[in-house]
C-alpha positions as CSV (number, residue, x, y, z in Angstrom):
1,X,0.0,0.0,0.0
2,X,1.4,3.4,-0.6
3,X,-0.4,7.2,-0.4
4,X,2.9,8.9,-1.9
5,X,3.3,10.0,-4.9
6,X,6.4,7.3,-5.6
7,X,5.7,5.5,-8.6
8,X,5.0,1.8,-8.3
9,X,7.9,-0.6,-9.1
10,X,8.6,-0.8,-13.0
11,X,6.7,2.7,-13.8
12,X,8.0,6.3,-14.2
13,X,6.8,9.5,-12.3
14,X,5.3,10.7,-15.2
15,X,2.7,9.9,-17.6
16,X,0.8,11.1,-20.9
17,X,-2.3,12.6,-21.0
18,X,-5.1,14.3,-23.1
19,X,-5.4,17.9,-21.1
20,X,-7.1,21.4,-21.5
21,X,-4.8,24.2,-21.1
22,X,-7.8,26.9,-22.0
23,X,-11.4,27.0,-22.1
24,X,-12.9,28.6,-25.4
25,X,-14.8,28.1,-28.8
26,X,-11.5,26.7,-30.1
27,X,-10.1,25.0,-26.7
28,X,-6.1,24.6,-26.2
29,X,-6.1,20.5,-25.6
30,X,-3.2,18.7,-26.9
31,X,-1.1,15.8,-25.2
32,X,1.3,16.7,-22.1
33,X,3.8,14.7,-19.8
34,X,2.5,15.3,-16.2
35,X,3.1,13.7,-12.6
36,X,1.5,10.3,-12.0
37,X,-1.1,10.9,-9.5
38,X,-0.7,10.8,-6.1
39,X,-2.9,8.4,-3.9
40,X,-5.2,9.5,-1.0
41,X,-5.9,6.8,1.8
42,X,-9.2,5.9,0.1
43,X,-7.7,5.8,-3.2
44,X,-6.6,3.6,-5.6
45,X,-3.9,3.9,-8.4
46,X,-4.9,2.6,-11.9
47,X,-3.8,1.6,-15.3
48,X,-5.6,3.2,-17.5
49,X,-6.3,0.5,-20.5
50,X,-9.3,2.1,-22.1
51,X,-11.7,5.4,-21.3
52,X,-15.1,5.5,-22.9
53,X,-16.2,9.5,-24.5
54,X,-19.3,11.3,-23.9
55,X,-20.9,14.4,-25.2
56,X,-20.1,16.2,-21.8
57,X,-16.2,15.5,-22.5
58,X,-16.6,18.2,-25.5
59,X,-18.7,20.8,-23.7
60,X,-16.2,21.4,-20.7
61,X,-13.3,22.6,-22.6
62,X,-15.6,24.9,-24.6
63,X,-17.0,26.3,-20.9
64,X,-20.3,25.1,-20.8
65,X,-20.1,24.6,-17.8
66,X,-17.3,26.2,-16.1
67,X,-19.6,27.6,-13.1
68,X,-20.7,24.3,-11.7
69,X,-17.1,22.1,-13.0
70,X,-13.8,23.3,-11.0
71,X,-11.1,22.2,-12.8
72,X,-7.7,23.5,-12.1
73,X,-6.0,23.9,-15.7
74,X,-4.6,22.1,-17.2
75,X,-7.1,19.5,-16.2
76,X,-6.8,15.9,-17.9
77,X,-9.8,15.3,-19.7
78,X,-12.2,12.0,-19.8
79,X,-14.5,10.2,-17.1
80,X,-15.1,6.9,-18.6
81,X,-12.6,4.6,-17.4
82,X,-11.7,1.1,-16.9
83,X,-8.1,-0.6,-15.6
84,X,-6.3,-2.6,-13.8
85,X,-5.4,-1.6,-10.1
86,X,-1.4,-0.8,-9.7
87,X,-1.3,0.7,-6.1
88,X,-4.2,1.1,-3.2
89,X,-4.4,3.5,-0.2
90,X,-4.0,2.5,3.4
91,X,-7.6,2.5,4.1
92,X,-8.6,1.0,1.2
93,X,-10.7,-2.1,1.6
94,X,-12.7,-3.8,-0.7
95,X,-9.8,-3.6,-4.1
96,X,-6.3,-4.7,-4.1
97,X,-3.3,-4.9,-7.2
98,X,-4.1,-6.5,-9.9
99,X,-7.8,-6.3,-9.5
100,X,-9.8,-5.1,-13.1
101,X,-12.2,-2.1,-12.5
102,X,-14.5,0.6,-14.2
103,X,-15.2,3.7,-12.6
104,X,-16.7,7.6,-13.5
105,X,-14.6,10.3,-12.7
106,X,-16.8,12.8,-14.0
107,X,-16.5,15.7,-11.3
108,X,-13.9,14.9,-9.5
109,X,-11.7,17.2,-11.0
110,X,-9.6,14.1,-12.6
111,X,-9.8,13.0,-16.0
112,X,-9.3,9.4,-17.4
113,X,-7.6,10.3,-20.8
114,X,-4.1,9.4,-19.2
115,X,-1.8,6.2,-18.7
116,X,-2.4,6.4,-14.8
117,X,-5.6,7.9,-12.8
118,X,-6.3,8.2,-8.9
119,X,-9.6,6.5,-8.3
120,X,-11.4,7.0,-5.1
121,X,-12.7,3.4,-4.1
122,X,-16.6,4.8,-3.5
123,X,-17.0,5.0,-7.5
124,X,-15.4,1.9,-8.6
125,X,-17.0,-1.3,-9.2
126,X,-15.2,-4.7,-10.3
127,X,-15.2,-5.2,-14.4
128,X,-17.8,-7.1,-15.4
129,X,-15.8,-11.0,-15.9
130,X,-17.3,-11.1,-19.7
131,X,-16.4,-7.6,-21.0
132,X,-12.9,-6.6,-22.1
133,X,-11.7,-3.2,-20.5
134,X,-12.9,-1.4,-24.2
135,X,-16.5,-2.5,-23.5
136,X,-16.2,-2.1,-19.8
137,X,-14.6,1.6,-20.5
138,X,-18.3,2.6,-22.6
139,X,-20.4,2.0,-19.3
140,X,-19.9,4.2,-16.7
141,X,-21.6,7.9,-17.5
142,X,-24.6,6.2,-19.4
143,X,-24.8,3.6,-17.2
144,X,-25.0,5.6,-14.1
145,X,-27.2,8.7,-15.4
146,X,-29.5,5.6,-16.9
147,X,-29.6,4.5,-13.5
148,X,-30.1,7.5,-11.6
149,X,-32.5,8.7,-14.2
150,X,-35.1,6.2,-14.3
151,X,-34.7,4.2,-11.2
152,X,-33.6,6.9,-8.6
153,X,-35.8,10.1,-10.2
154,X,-38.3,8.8,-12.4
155,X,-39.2,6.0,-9.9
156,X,-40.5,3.5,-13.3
157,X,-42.4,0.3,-13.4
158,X,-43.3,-2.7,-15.0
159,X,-45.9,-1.3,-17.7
160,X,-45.2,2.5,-17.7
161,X,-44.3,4.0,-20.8
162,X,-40.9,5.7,-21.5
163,X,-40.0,8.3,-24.0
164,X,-36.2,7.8,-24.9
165,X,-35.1,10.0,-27.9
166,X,-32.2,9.6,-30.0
167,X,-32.1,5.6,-29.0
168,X,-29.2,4.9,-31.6
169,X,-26.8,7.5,-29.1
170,X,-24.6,6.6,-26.3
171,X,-27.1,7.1,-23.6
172,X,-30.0,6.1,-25.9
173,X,-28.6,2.8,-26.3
174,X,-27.7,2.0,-22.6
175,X,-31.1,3.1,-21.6
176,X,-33.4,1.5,-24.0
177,X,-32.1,-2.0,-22.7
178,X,-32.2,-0.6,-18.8
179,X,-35.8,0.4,-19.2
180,X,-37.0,-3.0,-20.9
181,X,-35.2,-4.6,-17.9
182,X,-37.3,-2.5,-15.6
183,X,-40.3,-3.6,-17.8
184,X,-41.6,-0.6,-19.3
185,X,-42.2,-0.5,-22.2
186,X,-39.9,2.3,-24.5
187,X,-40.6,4.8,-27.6
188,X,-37.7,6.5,-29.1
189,X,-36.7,8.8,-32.2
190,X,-33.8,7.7,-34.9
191,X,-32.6,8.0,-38.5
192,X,-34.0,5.4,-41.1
193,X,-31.1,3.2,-40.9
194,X,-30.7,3.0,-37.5
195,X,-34.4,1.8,-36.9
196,X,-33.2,-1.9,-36.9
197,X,-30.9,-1.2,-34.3
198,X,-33.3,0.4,-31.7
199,X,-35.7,-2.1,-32.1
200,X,-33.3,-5.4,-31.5
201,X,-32.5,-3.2,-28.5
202,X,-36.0,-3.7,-27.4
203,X,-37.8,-0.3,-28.1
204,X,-41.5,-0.8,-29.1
205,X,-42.3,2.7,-30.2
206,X,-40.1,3.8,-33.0
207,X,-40.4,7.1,-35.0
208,X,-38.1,8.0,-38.1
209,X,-37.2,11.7,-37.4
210,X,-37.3,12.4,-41.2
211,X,-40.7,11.7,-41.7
212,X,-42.6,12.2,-38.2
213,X,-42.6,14.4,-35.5
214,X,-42.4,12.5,-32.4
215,X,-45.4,14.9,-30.3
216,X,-47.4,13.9,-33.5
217,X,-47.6,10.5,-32.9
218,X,-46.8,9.2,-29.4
219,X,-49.3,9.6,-26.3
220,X,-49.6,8.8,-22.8
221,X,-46.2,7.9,-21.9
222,X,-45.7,8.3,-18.0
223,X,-41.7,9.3,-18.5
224,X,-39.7,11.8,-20.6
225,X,-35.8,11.3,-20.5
226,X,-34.4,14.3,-21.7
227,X,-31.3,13.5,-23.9
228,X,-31.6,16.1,-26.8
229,X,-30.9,20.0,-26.9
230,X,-33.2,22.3,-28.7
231,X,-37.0,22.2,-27.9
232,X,-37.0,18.5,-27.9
233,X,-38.3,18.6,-23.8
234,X,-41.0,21.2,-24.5
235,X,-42.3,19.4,-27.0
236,X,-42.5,16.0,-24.9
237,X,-44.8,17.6,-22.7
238,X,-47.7,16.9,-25.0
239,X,-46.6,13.4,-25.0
240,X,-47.0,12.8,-21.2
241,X,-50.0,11.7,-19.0
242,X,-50.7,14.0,-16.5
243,X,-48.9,13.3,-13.4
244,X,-46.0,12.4,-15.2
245,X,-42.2,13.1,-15.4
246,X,-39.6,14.7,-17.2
247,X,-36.1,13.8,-15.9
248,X,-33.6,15.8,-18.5
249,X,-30.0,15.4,-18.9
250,X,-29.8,18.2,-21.3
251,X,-31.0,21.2,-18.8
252,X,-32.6,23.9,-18.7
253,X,-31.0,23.6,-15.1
254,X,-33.1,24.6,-12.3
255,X,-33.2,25.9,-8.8
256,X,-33.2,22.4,-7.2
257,X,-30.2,21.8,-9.1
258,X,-28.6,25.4,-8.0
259,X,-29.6,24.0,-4.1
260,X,-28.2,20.6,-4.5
261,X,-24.8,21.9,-5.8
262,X,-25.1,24.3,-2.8
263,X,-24.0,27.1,-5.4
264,X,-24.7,30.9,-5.1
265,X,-27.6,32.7,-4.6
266,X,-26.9,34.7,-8.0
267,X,-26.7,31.3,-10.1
268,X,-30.0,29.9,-8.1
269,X,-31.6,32.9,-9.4
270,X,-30.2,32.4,-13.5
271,X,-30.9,28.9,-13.5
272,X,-34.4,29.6,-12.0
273,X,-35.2,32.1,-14.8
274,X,-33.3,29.5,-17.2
275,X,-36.0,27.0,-16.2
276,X,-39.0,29.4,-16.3
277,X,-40.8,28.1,-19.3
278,X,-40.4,24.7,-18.7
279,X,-41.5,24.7,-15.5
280,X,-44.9,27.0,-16.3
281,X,-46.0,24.3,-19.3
282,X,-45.3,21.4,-17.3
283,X,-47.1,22.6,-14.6
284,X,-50.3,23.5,-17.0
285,X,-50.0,20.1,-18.3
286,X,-49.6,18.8,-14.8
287,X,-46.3,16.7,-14.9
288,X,-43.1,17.4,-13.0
289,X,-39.5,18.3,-14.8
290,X,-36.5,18.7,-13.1
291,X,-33.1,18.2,-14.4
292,X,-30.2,15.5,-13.6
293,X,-26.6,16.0,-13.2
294,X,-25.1,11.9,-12.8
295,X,-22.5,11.5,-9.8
296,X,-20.4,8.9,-9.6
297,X,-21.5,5.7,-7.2
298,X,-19.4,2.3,-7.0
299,X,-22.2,0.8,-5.3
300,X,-24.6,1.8,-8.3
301,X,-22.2,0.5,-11.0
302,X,-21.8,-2.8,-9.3
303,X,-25.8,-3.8,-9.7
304,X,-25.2,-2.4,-13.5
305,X,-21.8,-4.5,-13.8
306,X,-24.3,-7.7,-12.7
307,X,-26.8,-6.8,-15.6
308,X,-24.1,-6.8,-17.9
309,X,-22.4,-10.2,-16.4
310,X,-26.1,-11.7,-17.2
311,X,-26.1,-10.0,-20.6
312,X,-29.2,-7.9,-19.6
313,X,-27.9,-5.7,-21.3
314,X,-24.7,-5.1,-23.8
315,X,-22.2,-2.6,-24.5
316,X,-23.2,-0.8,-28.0
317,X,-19.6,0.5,-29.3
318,X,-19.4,2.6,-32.5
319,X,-15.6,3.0,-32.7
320,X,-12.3,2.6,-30.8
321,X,-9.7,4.8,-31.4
322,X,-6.1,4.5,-30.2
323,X,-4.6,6.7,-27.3
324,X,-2.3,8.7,-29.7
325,X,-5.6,9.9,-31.6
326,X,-8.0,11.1,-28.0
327,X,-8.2,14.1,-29.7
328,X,-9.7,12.8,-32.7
329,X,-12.1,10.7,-31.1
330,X,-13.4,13.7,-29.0
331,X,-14.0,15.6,-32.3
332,X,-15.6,12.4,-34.1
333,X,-18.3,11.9,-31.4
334,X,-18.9,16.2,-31.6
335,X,-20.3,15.3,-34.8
336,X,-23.3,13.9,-33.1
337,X,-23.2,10.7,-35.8
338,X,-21.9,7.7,-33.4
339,X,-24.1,4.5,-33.0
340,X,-23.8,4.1,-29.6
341,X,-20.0,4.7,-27.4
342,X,-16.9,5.7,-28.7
343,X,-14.2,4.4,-26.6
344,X,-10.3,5.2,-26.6
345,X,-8.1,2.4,-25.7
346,X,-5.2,3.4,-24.0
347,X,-3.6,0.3,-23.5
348,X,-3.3,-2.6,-25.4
């Protein structure tokens, strides 16, 4: 066990990463050699062999989000992770060398785009036996805000109807097949060609986006999860039952949300008037909306690593890239285009 920053036998003090030097439209990110991390008590040192990309990954260097996320630049970028434990902290329990786990760092002011990350113990989970670390490495952020989303806020059961847009995405995937293991039953928007897709994912309501308007043509669904920008949540108002629940991933952010993050009294009040709208047409419609942020939970990832272990539900990868072209892959998911994760692999 070690909690100083010594590198483990056989491994330098430093280490390549993906970092952000400068928020902006055009962001400075570019590869850097920085210290390996140091170790806290309750923390684990791992190797990094793959990290799985979200949309989120893209919107922090641009400053999207800058008031809620503290990074201290240059901040390694990347959540998604999975690895093999190197190193363990003194009061770590439950994880020891050698052990294979998958983990979110997503605000913890760490990134996973690097050969080495610090992992606190309380948001990692065991790899799933039958997934390699690239599969494993997709999991974490959709897993968890699928989790949180429709078990924790949305509350769903057997026979309700949920309203999953843009099923062929990362999230969209995960959540399709998380819903139909909950038992209710799932509508969704995609492209032509990815119709086949959603539906062997288990969807049951499927609308081509380039020939229908969703509001035109689904009713009474008892849950909205909110995964696309634009006016895609106001319009699934007129989708919902009354007494039912939008739980959006997308914002507007709201004055809960200010209150959770125990942030300033000024940014309670923006994100209140963000959320005005919303909130006056879903109460006139008589359905509840409020707006998720994920958080990272070991215990919460270990029930979704046993789903996976039964083959509940699958991994839905698009494309791997290496770890020499991060970069690339961040700007290949920006395009909006992937077919469920894209996944870096770090390590072969």
């Amino acid at each position: 066990m070690t909690d100083l920053n010594v590198a483990p036998e056989g491994i330098e003090n430093n280490m390549k990463a993906l970092t952000l030097r400068r928020y902006g439209k055009s962001p400075d990110i570019g590869f850097a050699d920085v210290p390996l991390p140091a170790i806290k008590p309750n923390e684990l040192l791992v190797r990094v062999h793959a990290a799985g990309l979200n949309p989120i990954d893209n919107m922090i260097p641009k400053g999207t989000f800058k008031p809620i996320l503290k990074f201290r630049l240059p901040a390694t970028l990347g959540s998604d992770i999975a690895g093999v434990v190197t190193e363990v902290g003194s009061r770590v329990t439950r994880f020891k060398p050698g052990d294979a786990i998958f983990a979110s760092l997503f605000d913890l002011d760490r990134g996973s785009l690097a050969e080495f990350a610090a992992v606190p113990e309380s948001v990692a989970a065991l790899k799933p036996a039958n997934l390699d670390f690239v599969q494993a490495a997709s999991i974490p952020m959709v897993g968890l805000t699928s989790w949180q989303a429709l078990k924790n806020r949305a509350d769903i059961r057997a026979g309700q109807k949920v309203f999953i847009p843009a099923g062929a995405g990362g999230i969209g995937t995960f959540a399709i097949q998380l819903a139909r293991h909950f038992g209710a039953r799932v509508g969704t928007t995609t492209s032509t060609d990815n119709v086949p897709l959603v539906t062997r994912l288990g969807a049951d309501e499927v609308v081509d986006y380039r020939k229908q308007e969703f509001e035109q043509v689904l009713r009474g669904y008892d849950v909205v999860l909110g995964t696309l920008r634009g006016d895609v949540v106001e319009k699934s108002i007129d989708i919902l039952k009354p007494g039912g629940k939008i739980v959006s991933l997308v914002g507007p952010l709201d004055a809960a949300f200010a209150r959770l993050r125990r942030l300033n009294v000024f940014l309670a009040f923006v994100f209140g008037m963000m959320s005005r709208k919303i909130m006056r047409l879903a109460e006139k419609r008589e359905v509840n909306y409020s707006f998720l942020f994920v958080h990272p939970d070991g215990d919460q990832l270990a029930e979704i690593g046993k789903l996976l272990e039964s083959e509940c539900i699958r991994p839905v990868i698009d494309k791997v890239f290496p770890f020499e072209k991060a970069k690339e892959a961040l700007e290949y998911l920006d395009q909006g285009r992937a077919k469920g994760k894209v996944v870096v692999q770090v390590r072969e």
